[in-house]
C-alpha positions in Angstrom: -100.8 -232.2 -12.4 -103.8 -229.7 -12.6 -104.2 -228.0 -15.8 -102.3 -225.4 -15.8 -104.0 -222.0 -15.9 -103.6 -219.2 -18.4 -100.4 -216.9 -18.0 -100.3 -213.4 -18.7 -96.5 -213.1 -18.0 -93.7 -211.4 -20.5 -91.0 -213.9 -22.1 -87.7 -212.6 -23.3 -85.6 -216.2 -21.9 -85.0 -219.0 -24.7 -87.1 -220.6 -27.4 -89.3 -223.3 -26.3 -89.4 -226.0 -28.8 -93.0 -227.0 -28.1 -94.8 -223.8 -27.9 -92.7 -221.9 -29.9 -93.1 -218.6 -27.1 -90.1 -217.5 -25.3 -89.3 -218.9 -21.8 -88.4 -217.8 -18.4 -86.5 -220.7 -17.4 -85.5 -224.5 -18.0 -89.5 -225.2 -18.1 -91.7 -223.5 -19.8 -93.6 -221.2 -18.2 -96.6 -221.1 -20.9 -96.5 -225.0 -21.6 -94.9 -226.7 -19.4 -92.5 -228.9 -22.3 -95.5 -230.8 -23.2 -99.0 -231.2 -25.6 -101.1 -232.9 -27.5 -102.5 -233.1 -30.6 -105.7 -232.0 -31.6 -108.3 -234.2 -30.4 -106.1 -234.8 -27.2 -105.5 -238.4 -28.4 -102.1 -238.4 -28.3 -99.2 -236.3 -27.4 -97.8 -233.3 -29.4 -94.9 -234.9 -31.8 -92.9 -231.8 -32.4 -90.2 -232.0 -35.8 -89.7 -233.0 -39.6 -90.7 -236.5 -40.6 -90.9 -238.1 -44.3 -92.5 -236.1 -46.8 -95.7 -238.2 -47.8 -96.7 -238.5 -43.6 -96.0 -235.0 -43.4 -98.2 -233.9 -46.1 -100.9 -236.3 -44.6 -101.0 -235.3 -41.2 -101.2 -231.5 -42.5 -104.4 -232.4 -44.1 -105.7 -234.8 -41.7 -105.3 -231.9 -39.2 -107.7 -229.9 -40.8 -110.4 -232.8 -40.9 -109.6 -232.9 -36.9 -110.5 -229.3 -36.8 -113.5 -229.2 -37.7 -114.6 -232.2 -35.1 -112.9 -229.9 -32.3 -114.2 -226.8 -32.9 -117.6 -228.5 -32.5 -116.9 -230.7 -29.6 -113.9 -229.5 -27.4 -114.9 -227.3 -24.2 -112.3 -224.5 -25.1 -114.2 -223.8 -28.3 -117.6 -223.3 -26.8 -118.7 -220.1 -26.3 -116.1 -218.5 -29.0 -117.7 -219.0 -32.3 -120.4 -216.8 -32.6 -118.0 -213.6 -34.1 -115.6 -215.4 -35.8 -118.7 -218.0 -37.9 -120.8 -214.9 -38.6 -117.4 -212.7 -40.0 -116.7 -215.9 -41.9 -120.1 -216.0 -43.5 -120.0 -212.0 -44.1 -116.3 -212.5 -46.1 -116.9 -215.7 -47.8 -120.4 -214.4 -49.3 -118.4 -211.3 -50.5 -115.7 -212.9 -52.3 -118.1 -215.3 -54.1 -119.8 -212.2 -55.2 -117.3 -210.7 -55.9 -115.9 -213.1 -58.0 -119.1 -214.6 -60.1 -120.7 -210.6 -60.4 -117.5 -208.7 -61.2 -114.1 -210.7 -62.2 -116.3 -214.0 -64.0 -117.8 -211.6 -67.0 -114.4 -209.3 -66.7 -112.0 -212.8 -67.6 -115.0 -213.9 -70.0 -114.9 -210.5 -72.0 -110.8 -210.4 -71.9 -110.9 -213.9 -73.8 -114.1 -213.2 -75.8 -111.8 -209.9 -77.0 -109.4 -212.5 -78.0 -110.2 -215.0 -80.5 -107.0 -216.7 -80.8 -107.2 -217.9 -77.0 -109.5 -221.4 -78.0 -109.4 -222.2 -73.9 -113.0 -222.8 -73.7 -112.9 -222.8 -69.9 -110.0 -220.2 -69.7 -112.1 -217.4 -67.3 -113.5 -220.4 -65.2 -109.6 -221.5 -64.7 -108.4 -217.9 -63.9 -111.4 -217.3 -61.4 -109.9 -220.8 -59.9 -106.7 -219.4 -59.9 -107.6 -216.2 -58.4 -109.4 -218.1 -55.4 -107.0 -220.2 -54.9 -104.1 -217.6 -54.6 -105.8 -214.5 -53.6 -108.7 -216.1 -52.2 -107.4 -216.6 -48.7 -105.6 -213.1 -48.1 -108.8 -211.7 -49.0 -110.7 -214.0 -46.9 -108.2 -213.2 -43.9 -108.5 -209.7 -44.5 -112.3 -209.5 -44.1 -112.7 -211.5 -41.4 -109.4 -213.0 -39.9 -109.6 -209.5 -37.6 -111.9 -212.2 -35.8 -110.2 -215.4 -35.4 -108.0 -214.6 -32.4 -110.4 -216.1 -29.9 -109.8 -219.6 -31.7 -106.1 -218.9 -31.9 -106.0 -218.8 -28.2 -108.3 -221.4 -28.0 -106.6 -224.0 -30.2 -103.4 -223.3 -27.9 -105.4 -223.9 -24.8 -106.7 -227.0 -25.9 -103.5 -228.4 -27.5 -100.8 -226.9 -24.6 -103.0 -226.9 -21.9 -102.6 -222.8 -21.5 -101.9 -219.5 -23.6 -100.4 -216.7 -23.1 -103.3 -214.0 -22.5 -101.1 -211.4 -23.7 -98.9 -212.3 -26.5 -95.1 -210.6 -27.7 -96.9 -209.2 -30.2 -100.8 -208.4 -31.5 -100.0 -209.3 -34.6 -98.8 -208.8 -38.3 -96.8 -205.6 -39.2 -98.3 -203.0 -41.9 -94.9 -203.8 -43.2 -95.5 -207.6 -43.3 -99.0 -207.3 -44.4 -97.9 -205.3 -47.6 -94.8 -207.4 -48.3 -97.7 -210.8 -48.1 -100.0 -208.5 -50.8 -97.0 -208.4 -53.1 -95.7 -211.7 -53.1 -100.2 -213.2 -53.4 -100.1 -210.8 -56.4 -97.0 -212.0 -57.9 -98.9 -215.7 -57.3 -101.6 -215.0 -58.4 -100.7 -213.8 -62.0 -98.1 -216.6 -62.3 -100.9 -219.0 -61.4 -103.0 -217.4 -64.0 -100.7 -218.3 -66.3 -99.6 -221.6 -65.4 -103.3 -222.9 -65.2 -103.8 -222.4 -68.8 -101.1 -225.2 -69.6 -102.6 -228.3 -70.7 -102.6 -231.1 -68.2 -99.8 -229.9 -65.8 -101.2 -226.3 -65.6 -103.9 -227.2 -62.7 -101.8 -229.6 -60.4 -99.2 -227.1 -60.4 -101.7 -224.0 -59.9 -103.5 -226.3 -57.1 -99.9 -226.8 -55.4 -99.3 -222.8 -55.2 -102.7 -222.6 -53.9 -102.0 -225.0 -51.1 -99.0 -223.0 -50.4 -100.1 -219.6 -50.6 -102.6 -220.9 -47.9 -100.0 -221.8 -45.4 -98.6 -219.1 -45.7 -101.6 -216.4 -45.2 -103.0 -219.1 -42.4 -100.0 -219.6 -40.6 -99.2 -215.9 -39.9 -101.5 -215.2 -37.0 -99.7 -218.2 -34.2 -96.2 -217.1 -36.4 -97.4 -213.0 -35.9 -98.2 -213.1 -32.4 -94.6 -214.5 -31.4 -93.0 -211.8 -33.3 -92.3 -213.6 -35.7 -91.8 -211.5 -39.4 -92.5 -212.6 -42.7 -88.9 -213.5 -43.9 -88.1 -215.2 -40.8 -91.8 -216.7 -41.3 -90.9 -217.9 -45.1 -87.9 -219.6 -43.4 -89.7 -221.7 -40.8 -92.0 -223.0 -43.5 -89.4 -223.7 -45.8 -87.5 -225.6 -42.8 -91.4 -227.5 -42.4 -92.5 -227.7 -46.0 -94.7 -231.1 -46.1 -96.8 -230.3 -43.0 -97.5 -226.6 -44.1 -98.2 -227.9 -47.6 -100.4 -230.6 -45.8 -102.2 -228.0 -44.4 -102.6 -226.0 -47.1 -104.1 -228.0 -49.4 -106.0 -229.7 -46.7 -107.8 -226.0 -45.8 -108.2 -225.4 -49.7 -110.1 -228.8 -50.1 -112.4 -227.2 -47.1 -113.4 -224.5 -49.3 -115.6 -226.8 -51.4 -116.8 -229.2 -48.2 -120.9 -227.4 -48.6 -121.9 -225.6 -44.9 -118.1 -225.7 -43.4 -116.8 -223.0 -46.6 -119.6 -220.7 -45.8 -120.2 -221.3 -42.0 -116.6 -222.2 -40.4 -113.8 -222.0 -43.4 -112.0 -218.9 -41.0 -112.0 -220.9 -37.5 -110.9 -224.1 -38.8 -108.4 -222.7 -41.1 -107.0 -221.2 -37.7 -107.5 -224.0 -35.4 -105.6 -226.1 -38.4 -102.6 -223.9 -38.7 -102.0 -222.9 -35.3 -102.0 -226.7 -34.7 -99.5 -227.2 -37.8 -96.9 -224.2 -36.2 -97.1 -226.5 -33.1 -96.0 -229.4 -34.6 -92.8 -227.3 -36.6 -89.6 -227.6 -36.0 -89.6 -224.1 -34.5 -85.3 -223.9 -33.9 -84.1 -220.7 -36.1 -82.4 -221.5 -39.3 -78.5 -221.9 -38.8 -77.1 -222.0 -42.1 -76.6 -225.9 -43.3 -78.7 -227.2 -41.0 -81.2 -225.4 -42.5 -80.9 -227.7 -45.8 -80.1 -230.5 -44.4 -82.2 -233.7 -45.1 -85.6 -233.9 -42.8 -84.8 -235.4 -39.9 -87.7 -238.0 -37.5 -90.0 -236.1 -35.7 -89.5 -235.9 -31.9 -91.9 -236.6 -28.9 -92.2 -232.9 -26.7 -90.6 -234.3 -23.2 -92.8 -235.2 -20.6 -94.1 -232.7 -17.9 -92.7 -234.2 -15.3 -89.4 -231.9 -15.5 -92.0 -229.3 -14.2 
């Protein structure tokens, strides 16, 4: 069947369980019931699977990003904004953090003899970035990344909606998220310090405080809030974990941090909410043990 084109209707039926928007009728109207993954290799598996797998295909998504957004037809032509306000935040937070909080965390433990952690304001800067860093980084320049939102769902549903439920976060939302990244980020300043577990651990709330800031705009845009967000990840821990840490490892890949970080770090997540188990929490099943992901059913219900 043709590719179906871009839809600009409302949605207030069901749940699809591939797209995650609501739908008008047995079939999709946005999706048609059916994907693929990135890359268009295969088709989209949509569910919970084991933990390692899950946790490997988060991060291997984010390696497959960065091949798409160079090489796929729906990503041509919608870079240019969203590289260049990637470049502008990324510079500023490295400033900011090697010209203003470096000598800050170097004077609080030069004040403090007793603290003998030689690298102690290197591992808080760490633990900033990794907690704070990608709030901050959405907040500077995730205002541009909505092109490649749309653009990952046309390449991996075959259509988008042109305009979504919902534009995106709430104010409400957005000042709940700077809380709960502050909270983070001071437990992660204090859990780096602890010898040999302290940086496993603080990488692990990095990889997760990353989910959650990258996975709000394809959650946002479906009217989806935060608590009900925190649910859906905690329903799909491995693969947003997977994720996570797979975007945080991108942060130190030389010419993708400081050129591309924001697009694939979107094209990665939205592709990651795809792949959830998108049904609403119903109590024990909501705890239950993971269950094997599920093929999307074929198109030809359409």
């Amino acid at each position: 069947m043709p590719q179906q084109e871009k839809v600009t209707q409302g949605n207030l039926g069901t749940l699809c369980a591939i797209c995650g928007y609501q739908k008008l009728a047995e079939t999709c109207h946005v999706c048609g019931g059916e994907g693929h993954a990135l890359g268009k290799r295969a088709p989209l598996q949509v569910g919970r699977g084991n933990a390692v797998v899950d946790v490997w295909r988060g991060i291997m998504d984010v390696r497959r990003a960065v091949f798409v957004m160079l090489f796929e037809r729906e990503f041509i032509g919608q870079l240019r904004l969203p590289v260049a306000a990637n470049v502008v935040g990324f510079g500023a937070i490295i400033a900011l953090g090697w010209v203003w909080l470096l000598p800050a965390f170097q004077e609080s433990f030069a004040s403090h003899p007793g603290q003998t952690t030689h690298d102690g304001p290197h591992l808080w800067l760490l633990a900033v970035w990794l907690t704070a860093g990608p709030v901050l980084l959405d907040f500077l320049g995730g205002w541009a990344q909505e092109p490649i939102r749309r653009a990952t769902e046309q390449h991996m549903l075959g259509a988008t909606l042109t305009t979504p439920p919902n534009s995106g976060a709430r104010w409400l939302d957005r000042l709940q998220l700077l809380l709960l990244v502050g909270i983070t980020t001071l437990m992660a300043m204090a859990i780096v310090l602890i010898p040999w577990v302290g940086l496993p651990v603080t990488v692990l709330l990095g990889g997760a405080m990353a989910a959650i800031v990258w996975l709000q705009p394809p959650q946002a845009v479906r009217s989806i809030h935060l608590r009900e967000r925190l649910m859906q990840l905690r329903r799909n821990p491995w693969r947003a974990l997977g994720t996570g840490l797979g975007i945080q490892t991108a942060t130190l890949i030389p010419f993708v941090n400081v050129l591309a970080l924001l697009p694939v770090a979107t094209i990665a997540a939205t592709s990651a909410f795809l792949h959830f188990d998108k049904a609403k929490p119903t109590g024990k099943a909501d705890v239950d043990p993971v269950e094997p992901e599920q093929s999307s059913p074929s198109k030809s219900a359409r």
